[in-house]
C-alpha positions as CSV (number, residue, x, y, z in Angstrom):
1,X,15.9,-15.0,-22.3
2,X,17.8,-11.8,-23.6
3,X,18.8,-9.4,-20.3
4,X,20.8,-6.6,-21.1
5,X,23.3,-5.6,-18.3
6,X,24.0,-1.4,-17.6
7,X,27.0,-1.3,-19.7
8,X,25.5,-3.1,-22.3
9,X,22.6,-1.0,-22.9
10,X,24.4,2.2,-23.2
11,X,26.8,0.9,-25.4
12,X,23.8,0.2,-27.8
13,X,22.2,3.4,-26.7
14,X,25.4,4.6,-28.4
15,X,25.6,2.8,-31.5
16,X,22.0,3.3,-31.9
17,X,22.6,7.2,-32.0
18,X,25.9,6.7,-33.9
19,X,24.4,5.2,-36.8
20,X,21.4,6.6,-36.8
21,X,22.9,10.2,-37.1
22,X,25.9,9.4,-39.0
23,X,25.1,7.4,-41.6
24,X,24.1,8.2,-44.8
25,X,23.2,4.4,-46.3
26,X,21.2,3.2,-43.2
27,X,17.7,3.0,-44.2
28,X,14.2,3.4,-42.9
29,X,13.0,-0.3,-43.7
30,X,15.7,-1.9,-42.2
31,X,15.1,-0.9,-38.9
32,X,11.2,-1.2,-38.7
33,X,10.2,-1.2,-35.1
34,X,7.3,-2.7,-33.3
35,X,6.1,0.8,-31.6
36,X,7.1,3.8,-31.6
37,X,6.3,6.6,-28.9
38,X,7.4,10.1,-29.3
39,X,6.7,13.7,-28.4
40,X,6.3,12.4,-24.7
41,X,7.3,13.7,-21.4
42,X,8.9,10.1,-20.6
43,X,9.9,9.5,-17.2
44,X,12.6,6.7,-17.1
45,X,13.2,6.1,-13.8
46,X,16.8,5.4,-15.1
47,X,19.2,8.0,-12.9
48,X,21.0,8.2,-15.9
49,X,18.8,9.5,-17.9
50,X,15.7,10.5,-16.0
51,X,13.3,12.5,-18.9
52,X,13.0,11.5,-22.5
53,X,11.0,12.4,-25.1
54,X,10.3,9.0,-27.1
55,X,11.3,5.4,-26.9
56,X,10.9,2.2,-30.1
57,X,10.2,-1.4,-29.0
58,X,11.3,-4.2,-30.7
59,X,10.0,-7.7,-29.9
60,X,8.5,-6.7,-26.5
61,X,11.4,-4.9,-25.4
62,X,12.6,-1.3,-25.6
63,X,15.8,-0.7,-28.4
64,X,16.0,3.0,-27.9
65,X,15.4,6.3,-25.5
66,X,15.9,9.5,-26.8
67,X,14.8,12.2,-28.7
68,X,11.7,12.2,-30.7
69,X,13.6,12.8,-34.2
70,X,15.6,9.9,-33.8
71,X,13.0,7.2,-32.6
72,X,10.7,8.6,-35.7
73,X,13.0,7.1,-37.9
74,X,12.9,3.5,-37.1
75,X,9.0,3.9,-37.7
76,X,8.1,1.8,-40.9
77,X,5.1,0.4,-42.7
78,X,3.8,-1.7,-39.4
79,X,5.0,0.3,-37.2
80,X,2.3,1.3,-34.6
81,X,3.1,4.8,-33.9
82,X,2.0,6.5,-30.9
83,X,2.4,10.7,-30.1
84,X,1.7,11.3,-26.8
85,X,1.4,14.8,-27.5
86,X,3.3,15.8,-24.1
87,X,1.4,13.6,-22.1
88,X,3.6,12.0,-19.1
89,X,4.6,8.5,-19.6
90,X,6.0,6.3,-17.0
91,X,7.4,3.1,-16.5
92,X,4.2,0.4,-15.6
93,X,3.3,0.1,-12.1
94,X,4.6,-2.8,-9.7
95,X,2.8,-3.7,-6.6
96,X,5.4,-5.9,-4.8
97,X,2.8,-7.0,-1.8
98,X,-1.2,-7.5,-3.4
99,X,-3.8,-10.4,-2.8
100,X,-5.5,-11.1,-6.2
101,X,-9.0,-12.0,-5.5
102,X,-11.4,-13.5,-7.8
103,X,-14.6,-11.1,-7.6
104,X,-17.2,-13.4,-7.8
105,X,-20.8,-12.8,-8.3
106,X,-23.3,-11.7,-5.0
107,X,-25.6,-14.8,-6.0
108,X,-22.3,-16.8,-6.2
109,X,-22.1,-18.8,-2.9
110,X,-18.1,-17.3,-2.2
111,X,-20.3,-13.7,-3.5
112,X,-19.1,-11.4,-0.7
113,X,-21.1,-8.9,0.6
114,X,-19.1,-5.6,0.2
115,X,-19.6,-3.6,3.4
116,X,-16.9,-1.1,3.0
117,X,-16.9,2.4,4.2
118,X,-17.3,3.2,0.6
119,X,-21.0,0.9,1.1
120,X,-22.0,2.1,4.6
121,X,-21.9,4.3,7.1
122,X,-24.0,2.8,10.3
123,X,-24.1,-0.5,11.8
124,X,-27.6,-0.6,10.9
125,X,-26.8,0.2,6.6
126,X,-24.5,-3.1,7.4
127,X,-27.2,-5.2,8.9
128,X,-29.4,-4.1,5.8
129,X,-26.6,-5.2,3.2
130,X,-26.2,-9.0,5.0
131,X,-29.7,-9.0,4.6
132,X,-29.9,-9.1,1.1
133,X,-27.6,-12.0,1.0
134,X,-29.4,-13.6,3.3
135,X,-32.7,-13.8,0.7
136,X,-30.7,-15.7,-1.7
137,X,-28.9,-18.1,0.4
138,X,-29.9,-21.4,1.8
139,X,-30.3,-21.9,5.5
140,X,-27.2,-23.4,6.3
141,X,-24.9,-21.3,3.9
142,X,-21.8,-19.1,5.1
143,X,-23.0,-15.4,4.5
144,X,-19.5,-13.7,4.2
145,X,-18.8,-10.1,4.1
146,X,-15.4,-8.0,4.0
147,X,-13.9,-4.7,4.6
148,X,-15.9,-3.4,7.3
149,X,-14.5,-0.5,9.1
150,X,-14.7,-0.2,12.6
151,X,-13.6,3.3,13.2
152,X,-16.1,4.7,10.3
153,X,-19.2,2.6,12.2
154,X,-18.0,3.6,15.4
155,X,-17.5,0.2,16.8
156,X,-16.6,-3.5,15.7
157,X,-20.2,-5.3,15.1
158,X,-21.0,-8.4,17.7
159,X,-22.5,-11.9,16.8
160,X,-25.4,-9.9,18.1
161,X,-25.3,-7.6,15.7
162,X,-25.2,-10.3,13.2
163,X,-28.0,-12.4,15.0
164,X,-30.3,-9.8,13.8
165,X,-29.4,-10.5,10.1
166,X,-29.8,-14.2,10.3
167,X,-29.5,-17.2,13.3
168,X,-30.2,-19.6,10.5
169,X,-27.2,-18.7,8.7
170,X,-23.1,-19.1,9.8
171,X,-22.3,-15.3,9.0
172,X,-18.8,-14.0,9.1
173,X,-17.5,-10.8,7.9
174,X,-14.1,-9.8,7.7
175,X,-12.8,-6.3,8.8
176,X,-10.7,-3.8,6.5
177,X,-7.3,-5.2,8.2
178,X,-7.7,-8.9,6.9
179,X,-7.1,-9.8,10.3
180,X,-10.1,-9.5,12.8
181,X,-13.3,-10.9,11.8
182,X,-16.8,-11.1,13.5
183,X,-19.0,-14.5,13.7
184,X,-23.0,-14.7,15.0
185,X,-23.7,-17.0,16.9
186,X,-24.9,-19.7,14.5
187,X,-21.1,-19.8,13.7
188,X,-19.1,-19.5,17.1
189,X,-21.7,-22.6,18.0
190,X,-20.7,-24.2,15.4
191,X,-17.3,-24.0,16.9
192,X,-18.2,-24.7,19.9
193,X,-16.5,-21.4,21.2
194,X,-17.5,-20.8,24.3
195,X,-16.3,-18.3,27.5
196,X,-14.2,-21.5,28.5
197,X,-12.8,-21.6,25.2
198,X,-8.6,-20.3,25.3
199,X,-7.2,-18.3,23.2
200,X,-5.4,-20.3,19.7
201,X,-2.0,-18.9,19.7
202,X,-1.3,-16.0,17.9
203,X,-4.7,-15.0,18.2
204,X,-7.6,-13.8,20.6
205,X,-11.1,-14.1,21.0
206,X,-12.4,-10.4,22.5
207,X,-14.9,-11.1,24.9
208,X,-17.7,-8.7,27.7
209,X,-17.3,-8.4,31.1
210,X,-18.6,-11.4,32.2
211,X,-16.2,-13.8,30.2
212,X,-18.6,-14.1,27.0
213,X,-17.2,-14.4,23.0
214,X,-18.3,-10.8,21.5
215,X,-18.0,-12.7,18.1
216,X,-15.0,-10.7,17.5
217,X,-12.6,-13.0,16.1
218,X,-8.6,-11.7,16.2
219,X,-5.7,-13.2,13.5
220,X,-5.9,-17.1,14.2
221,X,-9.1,-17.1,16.3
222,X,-11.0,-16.3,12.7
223,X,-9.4,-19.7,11.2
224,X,-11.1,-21.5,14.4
225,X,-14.1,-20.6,13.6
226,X,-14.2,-21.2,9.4
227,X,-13.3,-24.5,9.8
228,X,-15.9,-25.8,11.2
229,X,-18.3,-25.4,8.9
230,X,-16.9,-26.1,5.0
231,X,-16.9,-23.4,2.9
232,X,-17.8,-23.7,-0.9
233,X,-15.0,-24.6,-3.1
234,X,-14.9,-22.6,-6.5
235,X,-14.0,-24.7,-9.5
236,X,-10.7,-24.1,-11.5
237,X,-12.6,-22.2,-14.6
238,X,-14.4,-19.8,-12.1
239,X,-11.0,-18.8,-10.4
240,X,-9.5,-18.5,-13.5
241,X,-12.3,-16.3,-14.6
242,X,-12.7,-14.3,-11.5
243,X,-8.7,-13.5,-11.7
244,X,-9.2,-12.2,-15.2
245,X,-11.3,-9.6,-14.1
246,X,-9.0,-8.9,-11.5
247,X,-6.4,-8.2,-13.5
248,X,-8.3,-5.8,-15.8
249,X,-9.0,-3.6,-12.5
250,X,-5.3,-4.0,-12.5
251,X,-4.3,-2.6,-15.9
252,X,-7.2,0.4,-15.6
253,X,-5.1,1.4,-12.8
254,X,-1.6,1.1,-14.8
255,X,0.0,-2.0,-13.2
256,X,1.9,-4.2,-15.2
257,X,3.5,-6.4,-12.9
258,X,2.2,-8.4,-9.3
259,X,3.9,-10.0,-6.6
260,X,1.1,-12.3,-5.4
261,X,1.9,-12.1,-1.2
262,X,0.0,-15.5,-0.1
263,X,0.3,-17.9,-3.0
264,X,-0.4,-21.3,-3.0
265,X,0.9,-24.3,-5.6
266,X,-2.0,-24.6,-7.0
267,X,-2.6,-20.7,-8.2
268,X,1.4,-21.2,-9.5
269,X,-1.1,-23.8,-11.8
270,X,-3.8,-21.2,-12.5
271,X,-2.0,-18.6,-13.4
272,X,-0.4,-21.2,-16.1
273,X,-3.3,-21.7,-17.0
274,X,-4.2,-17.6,-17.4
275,X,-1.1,-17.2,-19.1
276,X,-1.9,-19.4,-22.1
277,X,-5.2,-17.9,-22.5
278,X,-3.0,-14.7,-22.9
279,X,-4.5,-13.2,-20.2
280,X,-1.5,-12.6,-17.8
281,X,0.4,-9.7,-16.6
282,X,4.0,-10.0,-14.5
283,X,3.8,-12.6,-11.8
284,X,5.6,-13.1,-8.7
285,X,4.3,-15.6,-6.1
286,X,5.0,-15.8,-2.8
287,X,4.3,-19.0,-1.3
288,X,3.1,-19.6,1.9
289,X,5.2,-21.2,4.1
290,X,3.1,-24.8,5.1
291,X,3.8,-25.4,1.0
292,X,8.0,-24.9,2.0
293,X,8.4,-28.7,1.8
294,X,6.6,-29.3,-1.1
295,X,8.6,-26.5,-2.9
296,X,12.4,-28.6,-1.3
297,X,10.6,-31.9,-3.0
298,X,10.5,-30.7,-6.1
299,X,13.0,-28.5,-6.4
300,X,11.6,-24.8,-6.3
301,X,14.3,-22.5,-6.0
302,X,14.1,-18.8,-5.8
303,X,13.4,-17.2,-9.3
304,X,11.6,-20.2,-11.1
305,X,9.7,-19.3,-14.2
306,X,10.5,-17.0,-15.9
307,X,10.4,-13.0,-16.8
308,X,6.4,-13.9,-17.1
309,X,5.4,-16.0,-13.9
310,X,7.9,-17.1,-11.4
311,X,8.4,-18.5,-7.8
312,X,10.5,-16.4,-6.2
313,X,9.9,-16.1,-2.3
314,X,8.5,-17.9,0.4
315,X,5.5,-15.9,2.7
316,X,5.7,-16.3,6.7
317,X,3.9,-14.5,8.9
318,X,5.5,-13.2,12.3
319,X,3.5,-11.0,13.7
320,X,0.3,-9.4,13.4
321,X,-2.3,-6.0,11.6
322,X,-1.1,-2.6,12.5
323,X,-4.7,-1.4,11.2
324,X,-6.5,-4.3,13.2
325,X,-4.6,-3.2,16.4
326,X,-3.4,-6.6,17.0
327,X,0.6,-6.2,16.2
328,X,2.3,-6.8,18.9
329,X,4.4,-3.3,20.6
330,X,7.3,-2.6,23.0
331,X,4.8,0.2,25.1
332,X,0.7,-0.2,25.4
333,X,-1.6,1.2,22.9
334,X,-2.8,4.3,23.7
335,X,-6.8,3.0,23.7
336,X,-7.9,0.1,26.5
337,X,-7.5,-3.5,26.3
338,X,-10.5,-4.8,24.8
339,X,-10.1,-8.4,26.7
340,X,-9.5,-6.6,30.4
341,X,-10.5,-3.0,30.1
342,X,-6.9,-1.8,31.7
343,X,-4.4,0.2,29.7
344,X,-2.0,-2.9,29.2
345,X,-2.8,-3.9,25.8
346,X,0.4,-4.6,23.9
347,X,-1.0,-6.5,21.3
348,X,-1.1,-10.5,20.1
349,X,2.4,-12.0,20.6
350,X,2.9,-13.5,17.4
351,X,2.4,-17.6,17.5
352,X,6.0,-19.0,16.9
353,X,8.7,-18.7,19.4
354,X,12.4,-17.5,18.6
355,X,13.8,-20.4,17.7
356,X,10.9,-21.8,15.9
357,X,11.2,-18.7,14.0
358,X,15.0,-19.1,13.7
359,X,14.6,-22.4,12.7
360,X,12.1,-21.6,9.4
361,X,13.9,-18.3,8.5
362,X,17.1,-20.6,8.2
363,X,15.7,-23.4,6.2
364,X,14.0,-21.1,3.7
365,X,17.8,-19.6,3.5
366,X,19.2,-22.6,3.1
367,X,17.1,-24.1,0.3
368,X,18.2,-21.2,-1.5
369,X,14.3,-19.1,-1.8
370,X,13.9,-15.9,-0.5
371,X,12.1,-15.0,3.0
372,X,9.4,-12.6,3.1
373,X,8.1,-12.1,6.2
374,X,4.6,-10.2,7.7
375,X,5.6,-8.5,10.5
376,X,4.4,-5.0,12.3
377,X,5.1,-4.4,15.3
378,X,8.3,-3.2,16.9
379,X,8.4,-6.2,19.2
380,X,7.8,-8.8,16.3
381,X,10.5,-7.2,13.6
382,X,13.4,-7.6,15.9
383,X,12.6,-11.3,16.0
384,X,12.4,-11.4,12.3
385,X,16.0,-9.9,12.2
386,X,17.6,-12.0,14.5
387,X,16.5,-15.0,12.5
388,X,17.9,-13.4,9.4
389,X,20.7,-12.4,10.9
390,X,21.3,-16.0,12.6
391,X,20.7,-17.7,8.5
392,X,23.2,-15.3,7.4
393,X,25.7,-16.4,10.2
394,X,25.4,-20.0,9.0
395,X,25.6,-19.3,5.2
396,X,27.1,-16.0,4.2
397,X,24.8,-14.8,1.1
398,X,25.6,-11.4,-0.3
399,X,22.4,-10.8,-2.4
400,X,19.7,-12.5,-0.4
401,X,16.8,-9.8,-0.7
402,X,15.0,-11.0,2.3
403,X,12.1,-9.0,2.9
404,X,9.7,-7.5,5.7
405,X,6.5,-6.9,4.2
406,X,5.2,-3.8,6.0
407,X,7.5,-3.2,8.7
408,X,5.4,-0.6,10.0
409,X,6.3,0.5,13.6
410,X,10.0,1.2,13.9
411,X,12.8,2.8,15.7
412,X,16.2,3.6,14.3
413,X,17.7,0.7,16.4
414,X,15.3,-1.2,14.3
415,X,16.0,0.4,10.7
416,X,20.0,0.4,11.9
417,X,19.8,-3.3,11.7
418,X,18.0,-3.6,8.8
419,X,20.7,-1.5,6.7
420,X,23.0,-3.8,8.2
421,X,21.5,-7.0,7.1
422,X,20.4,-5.5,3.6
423,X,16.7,-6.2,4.4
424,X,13.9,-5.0,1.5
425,X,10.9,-3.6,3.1
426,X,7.4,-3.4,1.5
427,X,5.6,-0.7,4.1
428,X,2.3,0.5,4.1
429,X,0.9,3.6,2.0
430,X,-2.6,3.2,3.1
431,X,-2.9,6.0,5.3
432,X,-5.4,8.2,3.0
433,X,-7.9,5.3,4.1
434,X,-6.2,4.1,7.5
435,X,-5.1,7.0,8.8
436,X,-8.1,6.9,11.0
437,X,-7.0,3.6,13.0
438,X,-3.5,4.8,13.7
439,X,-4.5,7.0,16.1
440,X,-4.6,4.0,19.1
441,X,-0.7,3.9,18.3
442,X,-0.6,7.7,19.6
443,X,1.3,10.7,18.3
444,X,4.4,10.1,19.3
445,X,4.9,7.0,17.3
446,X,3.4,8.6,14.1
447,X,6.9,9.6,12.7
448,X,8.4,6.3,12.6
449,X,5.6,4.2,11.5
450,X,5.2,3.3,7.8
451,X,9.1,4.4,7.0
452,X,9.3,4.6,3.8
453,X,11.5,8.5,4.1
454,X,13.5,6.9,6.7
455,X,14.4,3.9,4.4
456,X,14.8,5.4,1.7
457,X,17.5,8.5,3.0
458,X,19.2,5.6,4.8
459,X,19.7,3.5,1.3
460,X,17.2,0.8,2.2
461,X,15.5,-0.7,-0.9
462,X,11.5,-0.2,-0.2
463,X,8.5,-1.4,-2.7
464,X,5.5,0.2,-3.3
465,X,2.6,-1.8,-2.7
466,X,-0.9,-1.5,-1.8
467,X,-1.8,-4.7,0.5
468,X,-4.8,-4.8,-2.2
469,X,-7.6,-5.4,-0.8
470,X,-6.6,-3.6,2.3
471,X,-6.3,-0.8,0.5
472,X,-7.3,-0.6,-2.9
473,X,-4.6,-1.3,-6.1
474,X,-4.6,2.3,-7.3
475,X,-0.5,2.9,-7.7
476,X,-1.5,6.7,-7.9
477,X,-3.6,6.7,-4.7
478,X,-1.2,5.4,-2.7
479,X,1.7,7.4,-4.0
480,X,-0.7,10.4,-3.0
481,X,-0.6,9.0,0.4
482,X,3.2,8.5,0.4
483,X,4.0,12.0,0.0
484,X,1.0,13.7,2.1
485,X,0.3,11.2,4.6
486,X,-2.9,12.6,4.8
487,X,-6.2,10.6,5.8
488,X,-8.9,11.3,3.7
489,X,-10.2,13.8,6.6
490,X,-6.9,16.2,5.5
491,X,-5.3,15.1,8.9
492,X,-1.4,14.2,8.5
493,X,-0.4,11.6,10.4
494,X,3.8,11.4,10.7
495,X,4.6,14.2,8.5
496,X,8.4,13.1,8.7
497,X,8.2,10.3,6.8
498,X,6.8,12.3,3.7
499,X,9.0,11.1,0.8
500,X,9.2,13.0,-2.6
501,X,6.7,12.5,-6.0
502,X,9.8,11.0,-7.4
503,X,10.6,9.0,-4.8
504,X,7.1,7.5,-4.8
505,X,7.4,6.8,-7.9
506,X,10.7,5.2,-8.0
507,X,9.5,2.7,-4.9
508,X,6.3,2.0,-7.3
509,X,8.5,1.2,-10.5
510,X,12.5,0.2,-9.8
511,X,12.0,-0.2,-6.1
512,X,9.7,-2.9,-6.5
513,X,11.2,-4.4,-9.3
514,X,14.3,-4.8,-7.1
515,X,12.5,-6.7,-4.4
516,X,11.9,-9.6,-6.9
517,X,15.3,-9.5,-8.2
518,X,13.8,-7.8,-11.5
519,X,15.9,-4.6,-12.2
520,X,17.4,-5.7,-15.6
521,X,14.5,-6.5,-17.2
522,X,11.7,-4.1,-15.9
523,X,10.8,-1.0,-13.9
524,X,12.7,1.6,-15.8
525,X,12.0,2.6,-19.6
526,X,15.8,1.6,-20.7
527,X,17.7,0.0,-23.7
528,X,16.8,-3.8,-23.0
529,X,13.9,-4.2,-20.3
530,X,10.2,-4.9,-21.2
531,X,8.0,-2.3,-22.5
532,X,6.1,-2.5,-19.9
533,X,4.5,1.5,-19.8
534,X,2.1,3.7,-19.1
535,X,0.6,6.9,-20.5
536,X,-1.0,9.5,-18.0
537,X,-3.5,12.4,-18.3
538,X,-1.3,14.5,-16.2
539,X,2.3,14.8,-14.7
540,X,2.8,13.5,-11.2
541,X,5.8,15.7,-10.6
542,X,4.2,18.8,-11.7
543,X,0.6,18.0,-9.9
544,X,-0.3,19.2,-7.0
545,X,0.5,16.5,-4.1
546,X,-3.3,16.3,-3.0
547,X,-4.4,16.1,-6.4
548,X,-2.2,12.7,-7.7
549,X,-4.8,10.1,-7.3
550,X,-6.8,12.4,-9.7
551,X,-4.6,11.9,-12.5
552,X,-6.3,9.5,-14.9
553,X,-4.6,6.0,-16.3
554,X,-5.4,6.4,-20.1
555,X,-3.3,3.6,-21.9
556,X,-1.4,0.6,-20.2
557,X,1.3,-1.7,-21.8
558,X,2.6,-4.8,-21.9
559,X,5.3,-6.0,-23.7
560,X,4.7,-3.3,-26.0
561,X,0.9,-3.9,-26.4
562,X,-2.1,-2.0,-25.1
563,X,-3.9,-3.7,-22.7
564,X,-6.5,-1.2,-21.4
């Protein structure tokens, strides 16, 4: 594997010019190249050279950046010459935090039923749409649905809610957070959940005044309840299948490069498998923590694989959803309990204890992987930094990278220490479709929740990342959001933590890339790294801030080839 350091690239930024423009015997066909892009507006993302105006690619990788007459002469007889006629090009998109689904079928038996605010708009559009599922599935059969939306129905559906679809059926549907679900009857029965049931740790289930399960299921009271009854198991060739097409909603949208933020061993094998089909773009996994001691037997150390498909980080969660409400908070939510009714709801307390917590944080550490933790609230992160900070203690390590992914209420006691331990945060960017929710966190927290200006003025390393499918995978929607924070209503929530176009940008490409150790080879269009790149209809830094997710991915690369 060829990686260029700084100094070596502009050295043969150099010699590239040197010869090019000097002599006199250096000829066209001995310095063919691959592809050739010119007449751009080129944003590098390289500070030290932010603009260009064309770049050649050799053998997957980018050999020069400059000016449009030079890269014109290394085009040859192959060559595949591109002119972008001013059209912006930018390095590809990297979502450092995103849950690849397979999107299988409705007739499939895993076919969820899409009941996004996007699908409907009242409880009883979302009884209608289980319906239909309901027609093709045996009695007996999960019905499953995701992405509801409880502030856009007006209120979190109840098992009763669901009884009307189907009590012949085990329904469960899955709210926009990812972490609050809703069961019918059938289902919580099946569980034998019960008003004498108690709460699992780290979780809750919301019940009426008189003691009852609502069917509102909170973090690990949703597991409780899918276990009892199996759920189908697609085979290999369907999830390998399913993630292609995932992947091309991926490139439509620019993004060349993943970090998978729940991995398991087995997808490490299934995206093997999509990668000699030739159907793969740049993987990261993250894998969940119950596979830590597999990863010690065998030998899994951060960064395994290669540029391609790696190992790098190991996924704990501490802590709960900031837009399910259930992250746990030094003061009350603004909005009632729903368990009690009383204004004393500070969230779920997270399952592990301190030292439990201590205890993982240090043995990831030790065995060498990286630690990338879930956490929210501004009573669960503290616990998450005194667990780094205790690993560190025990074994000194410089460049660690540990991570917070989302990180999203905050004080500056809080980001202080996160300077000091040289944490990388992922934080949200979903408030153009969550906006909406954060208003049960109250006002005066808005302008230190999802601190990505705060971060990044304080020299924190940040990602960009979309949470996908919390919020959907488009890089330029959520950069939108980064620099309005604006729900989709026009309301700004937390207008200090606006960052800059370029900034957004620079979080989405070379921020990223940092946060899987990935700087020298991608996330910049410089001498050396990948050409991985994308073409746009329209300049982000000259568009108008509400107008970015309107700009329109035309071409996407890939080691120097077009993939949509």
């Amino acid at each position: 594997m060829l990686i260029y350091g700084l100094k070596t690239r502009l050295i043969l930024s150099l010699l590239f010019s040197f010869l090019i423009l000097k002599s006199n015997t250096l000829k066209a066909e001995y310095m063919k190249a691959d592809l050739v892009l010119y007449n751009g507006t080129v944003l590098t993302m390289d500070k030290t050279k932010p603009q260009a105006k064309a770049f050649v690619v050799l053998q997957g990788k980018i050999v020069y950046v400059g000016t449009s007459d030079i890269a014109q002469l290394f085009i040859g007889k192959k060559t595949e010459v591109i002119d972008a006629s001013e059209k912006t090009v930018v390095p590809g998109f990297n979502d450092c935090h995103i849950h690849p689904m397979p999107l299988y079928p409705f007739e499939h038996p895993l076919g969820y039923v899409d009941i996004g605010a996007h699908k409907v708009s009242s409880m009883e559009e979302l009884i209608e749409a289980l319906k239909q599922k309901v027609k093709i599935t045996p009695e007996g059969n999960w019905i499953l649905g995701g992405l509801y939306e409880d502030t856009k129905l007006g209120r979190h559906p109840t098992r009763y809610d669901l009884d009307r679809v189907s009590t012949k059926h085990p329904i469960g549907i899955r709210h926009s957070s990812g972490h609050v679900a809703v069961a019918n009857s059938y289902a919580l029965e099946a569980a034998n959940i019960t008003s004498e049931t108690k709460d699992p740790p780290g979780g809750s289930f919301t019940r009426d005044t008189q003691g009852n399960p609502t069917g509102l299921c909170n973090e690990s009271a949703g597991k409780i309840v899918l276990a009892a009854i199996p759920l189908p198991e697609a085979t290999q060739q369907e999830k390998i299948e399913g993630l292609e097409h995932c992947f091309k909603r991926y490139y439509k949208h620019g993004i060349t490069s993943i970090t998978d933020a729940r991995a398991t061993i087995e997808m490490f094998k299934i995206y093997q498998k999509l990668r000699e089909r030739g159907s793969l773009l740049r993987v990261t996994l993250m894998v969940h923590d119950p596979y830590l001691d597999e990863l010690k037997k065998i030998g899994i150390r951060r960064n395994f694989g290669d540029d391609t498909l790696k190992i790098s980080s190991v996924k704990v969660f501490h802590g709960n959803s900031l837009s399910g409400r259930t992250c746990w908070l030094k003061h009350p939510y603004e909005k009632i309990n729903p368990k009690t009714n009383q204004k004393d709801y500070y969230g779920i307390p997270p399952a592990r204890s301190q030292q439990e917590l201590n205890d993982l944080i240090y043995e990831i550490h030790a065995h060498g992987l990286q630690a990338a933790v879930h956490s929210n609230g501004d009573r669960e992160i503290p616990m998450v930094l005194e667990a780094f900070e205790k690993a560190l203690q025990q074994i000194p390590l410089k460049d660690h990278r540990h991570r917070i992914e989302h990180c999203s209420v905050v004080d500056q006691e809080i980001l202080n220490k996160i300077k000091e331990l040289e944490v990388f945060l992922a934080p949200h960017s979903y408030i153009h479709e969550h906006g909406d929710k954060m208003h049960e966190y109250g006002p005066e927290r808005w302008d230190m929740m999802h601190p990505n200006k705060s971060a990044i003025d304080m020299g924190i390393h940040i990602g960009g990342n979309s949470d996908d499918p919390i919020s959907p995978a488009i890089p330029l929607l959520r950069i939108q959001s980064m620099v309005t924070r604006q729900t989709h209503e026009g309301k700004v929530i937390g207008p200090k933590q606006i960052v800059s176009t370029q900034q957004a940008l620079y979080a989405w490409t070379m921020g990223s890339a940092y946060g899987s150790f990935d700087e020298d080879i991608k996330g910049s269009i410089e001498i050396g790294k990948y050409a991985d790149f994308v073409v746009l209809s329209d300049n982000p830094l000259t568009t108008e801030r509400t107008k970015i997710k309107d700009i329109v991915v035309e071409k996407t690369f890939i080691n120097g080839n077009q993939v949509y």
